[in-house]
C-alpha positions in Angstrom: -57.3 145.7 -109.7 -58.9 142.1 -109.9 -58.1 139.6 -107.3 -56.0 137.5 -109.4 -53.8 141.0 -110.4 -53.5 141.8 -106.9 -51.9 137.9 -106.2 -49.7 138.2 -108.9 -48.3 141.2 -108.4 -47.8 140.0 -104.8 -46.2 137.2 -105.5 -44.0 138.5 -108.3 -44.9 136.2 -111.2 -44.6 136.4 -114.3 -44.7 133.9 -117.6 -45.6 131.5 -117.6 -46.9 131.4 -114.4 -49.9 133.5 -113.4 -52.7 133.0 -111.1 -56.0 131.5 -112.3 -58.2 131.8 -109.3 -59.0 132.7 -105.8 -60.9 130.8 -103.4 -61.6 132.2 -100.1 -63.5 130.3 -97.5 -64.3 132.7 -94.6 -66.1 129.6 -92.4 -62.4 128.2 -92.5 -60.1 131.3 -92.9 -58.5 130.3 -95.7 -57.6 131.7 -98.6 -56.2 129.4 -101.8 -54.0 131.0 -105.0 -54.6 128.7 -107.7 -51.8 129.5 -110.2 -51.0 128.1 -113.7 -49.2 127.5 -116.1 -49.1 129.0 -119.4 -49.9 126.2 -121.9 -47.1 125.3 -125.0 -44.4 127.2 -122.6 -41.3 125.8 -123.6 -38.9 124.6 -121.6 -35.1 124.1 -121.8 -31.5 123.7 -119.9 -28.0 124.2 -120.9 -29.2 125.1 -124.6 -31.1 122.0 -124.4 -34.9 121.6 -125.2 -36.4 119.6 -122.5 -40.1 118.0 -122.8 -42.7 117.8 -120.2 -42.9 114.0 -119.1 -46.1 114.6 -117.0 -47.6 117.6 -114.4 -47.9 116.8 -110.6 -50.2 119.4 -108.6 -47.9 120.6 -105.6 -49.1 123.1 -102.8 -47.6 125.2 -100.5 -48.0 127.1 -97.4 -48.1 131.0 -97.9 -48.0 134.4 -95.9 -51.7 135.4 -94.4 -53.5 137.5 -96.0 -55.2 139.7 -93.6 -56.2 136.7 -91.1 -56.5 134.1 -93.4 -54.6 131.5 -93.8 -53.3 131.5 -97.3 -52.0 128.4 -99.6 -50.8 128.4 -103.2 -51.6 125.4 -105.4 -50.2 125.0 -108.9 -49.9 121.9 -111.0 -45.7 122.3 -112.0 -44.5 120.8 -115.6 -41.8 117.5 -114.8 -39.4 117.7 -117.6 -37.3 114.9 -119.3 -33.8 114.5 -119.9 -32.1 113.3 -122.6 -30.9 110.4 -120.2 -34.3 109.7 -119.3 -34.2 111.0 -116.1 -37.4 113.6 -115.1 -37.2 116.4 -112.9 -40.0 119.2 -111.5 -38.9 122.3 -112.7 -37.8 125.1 -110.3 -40.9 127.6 -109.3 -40.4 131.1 -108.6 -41.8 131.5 -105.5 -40.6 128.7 -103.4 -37.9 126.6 -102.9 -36.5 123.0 -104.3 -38.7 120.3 -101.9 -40.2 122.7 -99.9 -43.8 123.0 -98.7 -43.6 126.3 -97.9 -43.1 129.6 -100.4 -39.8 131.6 -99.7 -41.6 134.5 -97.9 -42.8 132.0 -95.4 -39.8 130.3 -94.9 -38.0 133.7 -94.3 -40.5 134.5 -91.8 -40.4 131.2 -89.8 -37.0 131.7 -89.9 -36.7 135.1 -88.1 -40.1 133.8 -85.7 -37.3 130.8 -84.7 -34.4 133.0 -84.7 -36.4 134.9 -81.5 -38.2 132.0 -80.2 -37.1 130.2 -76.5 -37.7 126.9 -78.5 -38.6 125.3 -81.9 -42.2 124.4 -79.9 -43.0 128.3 -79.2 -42.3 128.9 -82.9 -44.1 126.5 -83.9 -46.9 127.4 -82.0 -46.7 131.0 -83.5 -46.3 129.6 -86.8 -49.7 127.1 -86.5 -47.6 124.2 -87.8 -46.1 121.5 -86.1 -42.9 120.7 -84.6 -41.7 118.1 -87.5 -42.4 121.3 -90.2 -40.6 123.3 -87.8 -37.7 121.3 -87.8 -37.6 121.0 -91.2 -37.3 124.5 -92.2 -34.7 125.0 -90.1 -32.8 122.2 -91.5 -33.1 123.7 -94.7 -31.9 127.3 -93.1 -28.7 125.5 -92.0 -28.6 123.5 -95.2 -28.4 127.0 -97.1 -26.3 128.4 -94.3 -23.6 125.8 -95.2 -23.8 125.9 -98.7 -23.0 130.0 -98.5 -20.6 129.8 -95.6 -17.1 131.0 -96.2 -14.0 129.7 -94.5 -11.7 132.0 -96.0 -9.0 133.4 -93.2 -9.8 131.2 -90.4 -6.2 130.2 -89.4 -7.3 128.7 -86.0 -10.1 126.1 -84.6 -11.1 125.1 -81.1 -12.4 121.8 -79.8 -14.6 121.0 -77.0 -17.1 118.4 -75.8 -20.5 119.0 -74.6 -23.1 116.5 -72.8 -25.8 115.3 -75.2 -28.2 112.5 -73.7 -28.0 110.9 -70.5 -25.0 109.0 -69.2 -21.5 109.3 -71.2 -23.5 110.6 -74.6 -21.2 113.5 -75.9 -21.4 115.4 -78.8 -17.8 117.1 -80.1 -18.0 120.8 -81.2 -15.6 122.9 -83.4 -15.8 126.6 -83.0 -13.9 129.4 -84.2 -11.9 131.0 -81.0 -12.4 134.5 -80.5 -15.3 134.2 -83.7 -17.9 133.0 -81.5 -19.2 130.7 -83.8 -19.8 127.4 -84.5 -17.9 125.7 -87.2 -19.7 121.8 -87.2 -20.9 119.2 -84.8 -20.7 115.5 -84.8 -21.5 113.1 -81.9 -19.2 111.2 -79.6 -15.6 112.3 -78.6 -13.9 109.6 -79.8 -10.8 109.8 -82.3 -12.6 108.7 -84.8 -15.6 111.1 -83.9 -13.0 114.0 -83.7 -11.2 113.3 -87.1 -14.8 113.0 -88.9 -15.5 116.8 -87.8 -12.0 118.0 -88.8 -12.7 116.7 -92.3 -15.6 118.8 -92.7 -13.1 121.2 -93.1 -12.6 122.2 -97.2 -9.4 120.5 -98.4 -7.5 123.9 -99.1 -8.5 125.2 -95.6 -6.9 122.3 -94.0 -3.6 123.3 -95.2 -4.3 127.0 -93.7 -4.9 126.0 -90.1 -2.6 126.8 -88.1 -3.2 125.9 -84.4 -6.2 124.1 -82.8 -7.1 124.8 -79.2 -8.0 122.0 -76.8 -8.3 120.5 -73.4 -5.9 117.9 -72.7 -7.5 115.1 -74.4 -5.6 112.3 -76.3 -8.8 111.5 -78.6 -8.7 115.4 -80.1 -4.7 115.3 -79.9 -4.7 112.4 -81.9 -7.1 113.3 -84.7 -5.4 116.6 -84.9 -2.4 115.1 -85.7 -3.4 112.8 -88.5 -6.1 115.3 -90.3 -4.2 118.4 -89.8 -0.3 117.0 -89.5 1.1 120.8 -90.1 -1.7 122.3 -87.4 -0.3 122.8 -83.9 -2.1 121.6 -80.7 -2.8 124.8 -77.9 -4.0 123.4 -75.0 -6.4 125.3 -73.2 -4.9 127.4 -70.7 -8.0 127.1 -68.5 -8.2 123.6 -68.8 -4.5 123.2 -67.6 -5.5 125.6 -64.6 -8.8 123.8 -63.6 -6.1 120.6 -64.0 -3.9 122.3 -61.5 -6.9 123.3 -59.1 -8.4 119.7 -58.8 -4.6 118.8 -57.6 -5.5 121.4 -54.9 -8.5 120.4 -53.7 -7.0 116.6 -53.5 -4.9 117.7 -51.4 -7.7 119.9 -49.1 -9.8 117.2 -49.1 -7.0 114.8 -48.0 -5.4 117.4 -45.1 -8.9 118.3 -44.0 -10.3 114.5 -43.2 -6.6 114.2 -41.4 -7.5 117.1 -39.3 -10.9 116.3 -39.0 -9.7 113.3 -37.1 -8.0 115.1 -34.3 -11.0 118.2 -33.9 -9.2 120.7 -35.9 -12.2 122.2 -38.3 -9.2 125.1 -39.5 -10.0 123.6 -43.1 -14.0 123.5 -43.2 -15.6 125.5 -45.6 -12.3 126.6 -47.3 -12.8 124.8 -50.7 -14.3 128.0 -52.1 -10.9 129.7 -51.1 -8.1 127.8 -53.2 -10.4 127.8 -56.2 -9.4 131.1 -57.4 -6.6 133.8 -57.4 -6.9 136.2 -54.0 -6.8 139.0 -56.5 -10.1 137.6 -57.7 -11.4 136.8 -53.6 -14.6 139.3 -52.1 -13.0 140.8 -48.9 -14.6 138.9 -46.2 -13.1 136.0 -48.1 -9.9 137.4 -48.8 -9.2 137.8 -45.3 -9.8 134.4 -44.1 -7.4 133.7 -47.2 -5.1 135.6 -45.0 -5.3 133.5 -42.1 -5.0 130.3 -43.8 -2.0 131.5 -45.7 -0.1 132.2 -42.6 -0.4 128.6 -41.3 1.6 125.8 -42.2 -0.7 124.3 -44.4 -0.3 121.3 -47.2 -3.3 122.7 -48.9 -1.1 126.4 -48.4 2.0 124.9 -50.5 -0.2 123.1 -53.1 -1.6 126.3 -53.6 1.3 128.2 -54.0 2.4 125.8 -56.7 -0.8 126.6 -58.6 -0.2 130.2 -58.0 3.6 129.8 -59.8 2.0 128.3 -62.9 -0.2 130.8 -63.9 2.8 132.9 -64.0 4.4 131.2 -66.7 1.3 132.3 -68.7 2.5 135.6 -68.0 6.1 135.2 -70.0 7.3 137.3 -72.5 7.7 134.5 -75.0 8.0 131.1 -75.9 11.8 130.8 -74.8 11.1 132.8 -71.3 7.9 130.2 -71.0 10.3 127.0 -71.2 13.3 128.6 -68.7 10.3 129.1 -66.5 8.4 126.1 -67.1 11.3 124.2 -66.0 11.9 126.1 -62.6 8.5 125.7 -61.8 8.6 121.4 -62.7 11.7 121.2 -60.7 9.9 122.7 -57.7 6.5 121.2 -58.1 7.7 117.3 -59.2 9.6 117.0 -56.3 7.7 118.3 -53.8 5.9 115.8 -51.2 2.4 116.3 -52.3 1.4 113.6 -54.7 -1.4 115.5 -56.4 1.1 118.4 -57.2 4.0 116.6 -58.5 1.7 114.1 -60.5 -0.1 117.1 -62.1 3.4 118.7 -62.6 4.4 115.7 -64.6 1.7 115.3 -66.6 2.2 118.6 -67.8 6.1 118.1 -68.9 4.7 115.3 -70.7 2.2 117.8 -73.1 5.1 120.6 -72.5 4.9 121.7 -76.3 1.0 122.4 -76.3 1.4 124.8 -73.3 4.6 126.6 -75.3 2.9 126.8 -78.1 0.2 129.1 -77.0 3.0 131.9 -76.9 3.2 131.6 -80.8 -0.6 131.3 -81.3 -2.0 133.0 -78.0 -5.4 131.1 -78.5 -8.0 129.4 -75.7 -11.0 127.5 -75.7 -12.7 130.6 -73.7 -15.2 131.2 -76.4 -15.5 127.6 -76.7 -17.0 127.5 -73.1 -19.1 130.7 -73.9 -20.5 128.6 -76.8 -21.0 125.7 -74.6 -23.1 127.7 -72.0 -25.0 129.1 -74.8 -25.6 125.2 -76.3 -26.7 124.0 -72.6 -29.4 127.3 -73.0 -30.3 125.5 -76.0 -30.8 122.7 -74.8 -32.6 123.3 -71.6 -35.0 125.2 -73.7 -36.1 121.9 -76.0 -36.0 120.4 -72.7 -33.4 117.8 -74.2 -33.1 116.2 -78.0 -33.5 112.7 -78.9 -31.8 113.1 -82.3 -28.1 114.0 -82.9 -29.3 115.2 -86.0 -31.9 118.0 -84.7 -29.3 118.8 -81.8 -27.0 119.5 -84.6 -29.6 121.3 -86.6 -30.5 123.7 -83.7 -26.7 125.0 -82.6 -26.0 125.7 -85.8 -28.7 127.4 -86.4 -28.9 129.7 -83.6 -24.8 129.7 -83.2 -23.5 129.0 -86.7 -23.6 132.7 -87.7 -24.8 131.1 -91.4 -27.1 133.4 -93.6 -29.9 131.4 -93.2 -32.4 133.3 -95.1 -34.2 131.7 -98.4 -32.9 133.9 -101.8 
């Protein structure tokens, strides 16, 4: 088999295309496929005969062969409309715009699928960060285009730090899917309603919940994009919400008692921050101790420990009979923290009830978000939005990123 055999079969062509020549440079490692064109090919679209305005020579990075560095270079027809416009036609072994043949892209792909960072790949893949980049803006791209919503009845959102200072990108995910949806940046309204409406139209109308913290911004978008959607609010969130009213009040009690020599409270914040269920034993029984002293920290605990058993009611009717035994008791108590927490929850009362219809959380929203700070450590930080986007979905988009 000649040379010019062997890189054809290889490559797969056939007419018109077939390689011309091989030039291999061993003082440089490289190895270049010149391929051509079969001359008087023909070329049409649609039943409609198109003529070839002019030729542009195009090159493109390949697989090695052996340890060489291989390139193909091909001068590609540019066709003419019937409207004048011009277009390259398509060439079988790489894609639209791309500088690279499809059996390099799909290996750069699977080298960044494994690599810490787009620099390691790169480094792997002898080409520099910007190329890097680039193909995986075109595995997303692809990704996208292929990606089905079909069944998703429920989103999450969430908020993750981008930059430095109050830079925040917003995430959607799918809860309990583990993937993520789309990303925009800021957490505004307005930055919240521009990711919702990268939702398909006929999706929209099939979502049926979307899980949140407590934040007004994502409320408010949710209700004008998605007016038949329900809001969840995260039952973690409203826990964490809950335990900060705590540890006001430790913090407060504790300087108090720090004023007259009484340390009881030092070194107790790790205590009230979780269920005793949840405490190791040498903490549990200091737990104990506590717990038998009258302590304001002690009854804003207990309130806290009430709530989370409303989570634990039957239904949505059970939820609100207890919902409203527990806000009698904690709005009315003498501990500001509490009672303001307690109120502030009657106000969002029907995103906590409707969790017992839709029984969804932003858990695997955080997962996601520990998996994006990974991410992100690993780049050691992004200066575009757009690369920062590019990179989560692409490691956490679950798209099929792979060139055809």
């Amino acid at each position: 088999m000649k040379d010019t055999e062997f890189f054809e079969a290889a490559l797969g062509l056939t007419e018109p295309w077939r390689v011309e020549e091989i030039k291999m440079d061993l003082g440089s490692g490289t190895v270049e496929v010149i391929i051509e064109c079969k001359a008087g090919t023909m070329w049409a679209e649609e039943g409609e005969r198109l003529h070839i305005h002019s030729w542009e020579e195009r090159e493109w990075r390949h697989l090695d062969t052996m340890q060489l560095a291989t390139r193909l270079r091909a001068k590609v027809p540019r066709v003419k409309y019937a409207d004048g416009s011009t277009q390259m036609v398509k060439v079988p072994w790489a894609g639209e715009r791309s500088r690279w043949t499809l059996a390099f892209e799909a290996l750069a792909v699977t080298v960044l699928r494994n690599a810490r960072s787009a620099t390691q790949a790169a480094e792997f893949l002898s080409l520099d960060w910007s190329s890097v980049q680039t193909i995986m803006k075109r595995a997303v791209e692809r990704g996208l285009l292929r990606r089905s919503l079909e069944g998703i009845k429920h989103v999450s959102l969430d908020e993750k730090s981008f930059g430095k200072g109050q830079d925040y990108i917003s995430v959607m995910s799918e809860p309990g899917g583990k993937r993520v949806l789309e990303v925009v940046a800021g957490r505004r309204q307005a930055d919240a309603e521009k990711l919702l409406e990268t939702l398909p139209e006929d999706q929209c109308a099939r979502i049926e919940a979307v899980a949140m913290d407590m934040s007004a911004a994502y409320e408010a978008a949710t209700r004008k994009i998605l007016p038949k959607s329900e809001v969840v609010f995260d039952r973690f969130h409203i826990s964490a919400l809950m335990g900060k009213a705590v540890d006001e009040v430790r913090r407060k009690e504790h300087r108090r008692l720090m004023e007259s020599g009484d340390d009881t409270l030092k070194n107790s914040k790790y205590l009230w921050l979780f269920h005793p269920d949840n405490l190791k034993d040498e903490h549990l029984l200091r737990f104990e101790e506590l717990a038998e002293l009258n302590l304001l920290t002690v009854e804003a605990y207990y309130h806290r420990l009430m709530l989370l058993e409303f989570w634990e009611q039957p239904d949505e009717k059970h939820a609100l009979e207890y919902f409203e035994k527990w806000f009698t008791s904690a709005a009315n108590c003498t501990l500001e923290p509490v009672a303001r927490t307690a109120r502030t929850l009657k106000e969002k009362l029907f995103g906590l009830l409707s969790w017992f219809k839709h029984r969804i959380t932003n858990a695997s929203a955080e997962a996601l978000n520990g998996r994006i700070q990974a991410i992100k450590a690993n780049a050691r930080g992004f200066r575009s939005f757009e690369n920062y986007r590019t990179t989560i979905l692409f490691h956490l988009g679950k798209l099929d990123l792979m060139p055809a």
